[in-house]
C-alpha positions in Angstrom: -22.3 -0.7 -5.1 -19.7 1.0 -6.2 -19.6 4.9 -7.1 -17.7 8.2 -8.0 -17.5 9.2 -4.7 -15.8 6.9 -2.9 -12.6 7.7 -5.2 -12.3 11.3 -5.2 -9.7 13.5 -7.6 -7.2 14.1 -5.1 -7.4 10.4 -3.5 -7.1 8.9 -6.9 -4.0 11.4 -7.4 -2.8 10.2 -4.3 -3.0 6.5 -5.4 -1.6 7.1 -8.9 2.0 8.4 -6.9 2.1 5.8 -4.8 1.9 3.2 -7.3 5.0 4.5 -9.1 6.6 5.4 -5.9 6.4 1.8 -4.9 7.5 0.7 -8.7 10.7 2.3 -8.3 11.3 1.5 -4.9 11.3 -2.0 -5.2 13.4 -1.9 -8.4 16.0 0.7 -7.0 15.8 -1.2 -3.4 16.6 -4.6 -5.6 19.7 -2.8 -7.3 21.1 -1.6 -4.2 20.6 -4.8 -2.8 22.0 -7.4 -5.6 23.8 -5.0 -7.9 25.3 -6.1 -11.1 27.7 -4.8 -13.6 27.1 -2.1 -15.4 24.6 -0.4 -12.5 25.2 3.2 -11.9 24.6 2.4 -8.0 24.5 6.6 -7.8 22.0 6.9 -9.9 19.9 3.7 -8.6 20.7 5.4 -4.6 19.4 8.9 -5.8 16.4 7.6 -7.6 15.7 5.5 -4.1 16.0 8.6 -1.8 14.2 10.9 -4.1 11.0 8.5 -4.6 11.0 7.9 -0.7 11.1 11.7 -0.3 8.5 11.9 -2.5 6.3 9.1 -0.7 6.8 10.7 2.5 5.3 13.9 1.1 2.3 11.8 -0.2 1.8 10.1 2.6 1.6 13.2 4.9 -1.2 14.7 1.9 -3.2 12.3 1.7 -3.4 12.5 5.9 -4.2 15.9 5.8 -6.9 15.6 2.7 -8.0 12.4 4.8 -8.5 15.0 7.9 -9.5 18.2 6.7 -10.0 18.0 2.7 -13.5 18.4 1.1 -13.8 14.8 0.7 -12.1 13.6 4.2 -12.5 9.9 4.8 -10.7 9.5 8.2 -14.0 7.9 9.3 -13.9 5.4 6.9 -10.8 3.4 8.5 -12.2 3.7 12.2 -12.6 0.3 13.7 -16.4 -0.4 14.4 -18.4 -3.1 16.4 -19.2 -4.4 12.8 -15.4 -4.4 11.4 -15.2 -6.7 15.3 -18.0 -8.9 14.3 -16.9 -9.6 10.7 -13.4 -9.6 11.2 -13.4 -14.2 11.5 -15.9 -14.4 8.8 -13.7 -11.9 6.1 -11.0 -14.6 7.1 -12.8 -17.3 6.4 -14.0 -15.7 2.7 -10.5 -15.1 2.1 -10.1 -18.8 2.8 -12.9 -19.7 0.6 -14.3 -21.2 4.1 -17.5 -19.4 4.1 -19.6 -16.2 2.4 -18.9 -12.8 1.9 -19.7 -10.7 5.0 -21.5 -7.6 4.8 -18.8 -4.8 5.4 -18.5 -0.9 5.3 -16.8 0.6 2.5 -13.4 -1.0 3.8 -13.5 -4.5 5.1 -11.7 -5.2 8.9 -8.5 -6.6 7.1 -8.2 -3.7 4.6 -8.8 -1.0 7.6 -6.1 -3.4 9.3 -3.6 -3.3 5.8 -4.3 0.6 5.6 -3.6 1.7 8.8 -0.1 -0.9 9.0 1.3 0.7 5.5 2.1 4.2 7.1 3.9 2.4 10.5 5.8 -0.1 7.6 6.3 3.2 5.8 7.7 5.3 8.6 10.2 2.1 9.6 11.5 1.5 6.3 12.8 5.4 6.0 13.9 5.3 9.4 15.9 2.3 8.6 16.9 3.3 5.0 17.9 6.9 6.5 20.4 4.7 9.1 21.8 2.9 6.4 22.7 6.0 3.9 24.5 7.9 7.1 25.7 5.0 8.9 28.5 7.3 10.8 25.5 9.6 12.0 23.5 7.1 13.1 25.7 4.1 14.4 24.1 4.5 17.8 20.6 3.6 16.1 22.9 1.0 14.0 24.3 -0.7 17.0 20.6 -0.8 18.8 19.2 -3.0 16.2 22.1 -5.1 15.9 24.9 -3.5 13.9 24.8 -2.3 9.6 23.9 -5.8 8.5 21.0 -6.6 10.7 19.4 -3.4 9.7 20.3 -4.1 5.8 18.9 -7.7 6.8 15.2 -5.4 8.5 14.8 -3.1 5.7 15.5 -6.0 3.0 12.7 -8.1 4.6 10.5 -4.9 5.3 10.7 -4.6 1.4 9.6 -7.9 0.9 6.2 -7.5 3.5 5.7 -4.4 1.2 5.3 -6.1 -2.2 3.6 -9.2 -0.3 0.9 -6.5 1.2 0.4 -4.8 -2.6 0.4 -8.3 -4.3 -2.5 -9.2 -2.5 -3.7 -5.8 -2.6 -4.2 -6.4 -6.3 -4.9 -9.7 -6.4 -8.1 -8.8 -4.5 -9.0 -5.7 -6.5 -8.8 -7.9 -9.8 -11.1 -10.7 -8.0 -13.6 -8.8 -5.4 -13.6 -5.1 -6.2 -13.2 -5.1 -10.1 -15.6 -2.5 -10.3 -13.2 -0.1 -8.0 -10.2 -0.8 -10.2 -11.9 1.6 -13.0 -13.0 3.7 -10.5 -9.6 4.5 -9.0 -8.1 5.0 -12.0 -10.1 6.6 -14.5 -13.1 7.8 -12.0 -15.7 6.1 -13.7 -17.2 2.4 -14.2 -18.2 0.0 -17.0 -21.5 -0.2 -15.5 -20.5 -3.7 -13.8 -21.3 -2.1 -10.3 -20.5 -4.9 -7.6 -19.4 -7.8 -10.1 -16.2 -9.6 -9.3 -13.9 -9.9 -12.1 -15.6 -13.6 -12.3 -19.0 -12.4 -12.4 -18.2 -9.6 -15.2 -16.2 -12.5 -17.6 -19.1 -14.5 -17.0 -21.5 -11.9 -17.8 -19.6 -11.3 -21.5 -19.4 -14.6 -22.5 
């Protein structure tokens, strides 16, 4: 059942700048990348850096408030023996091959998503940092194959980004709808648990 507490001020805060850090990633990264006429490529480069700046910063908030804020959650995306023993059947739900497990606040796979994102994070500014100084860091260039392969990495790392948040949503909307209006706004519409499915069904 879903509740206040498991989407705190600051974590909500925290959410809320990621999801337009993210916006204008992807639409500065796709600039950069494809660029058309017209395109102030100086403004769409600055607007990249200064979001990713600002993500960084996020990221390493929310990992303190996680740690040692008055509502730390670090606990919350330790692997257990349960997140072990439901990891096959939450993949088989997801396949529509069998019921929905009985999980801890996070399920395995989002414990799995959650703790990826900050790796993907940390790679993508490591290789977005090589290709803004490419004379400083040719050495770094040349290990992962030269300018364009790491254009080619940090293009495709884009990509596993909007795949992860797509789903991400997708799976709010359809198995947490209750914890979309709890992330956002803090509260509920007294739907506590429904699906997105079972509260549509429940108004009609």
């Amino acid at each position: 059942m879903a509740k206040a507490s498991d989407h705190p001020f600051s974590h909500r805060v925290s959410h809320w700048i990621n999801l337009v850090n993210f916006s204008v990633l992807i639409v500065t990264g796709f600039l950069i990348h494809a660029p058309f006429q017209g395109i102030q490529m100086n403004m769409a480069r600055s607007l990249h850096f200064f979001f990713m700046y600002v993500l960084m910063i996020n990221g390493l908030v929310r990992l303190y408030l996680g740690f040692f804020g008055k509502n730390k959650d670090y606990t919350e995306f330790f692997f257990s023996q349960l997140d072990v023993k439901t990891l096959i059947p939450q993949i088989k739900f997801y396949l529509f091959l069998g019921p929905h497990p009985k999980t801890n606040k996070y399920n395995p796979l989002q414990k799995l998503a959650y703790l990826a994102l900050p790796l993907f994070t940390i790679f993508q500014a490591f290789t977005g940092l090589i290709l803004y100084f490419p004379v400083r860091f040719q050495g770094l260039a040349d290990s992962l194959g030269g300018l364009a392969a790491v254009r080619g990495i940090h293009y495709v790392t884009m990509w596993v980004f909007i795949l992860i948040i797509c789903v991400h949503i997708y799976l709010a909307f359809t198995e947490a709808y209750d914890q979309v209006g709890l992330m956002f706004f803090g509260k509920t519409d007294n739907n506590e648990g429904k699906t997105i499915g079972e509260v549509a069904n429940k108004s009609i």
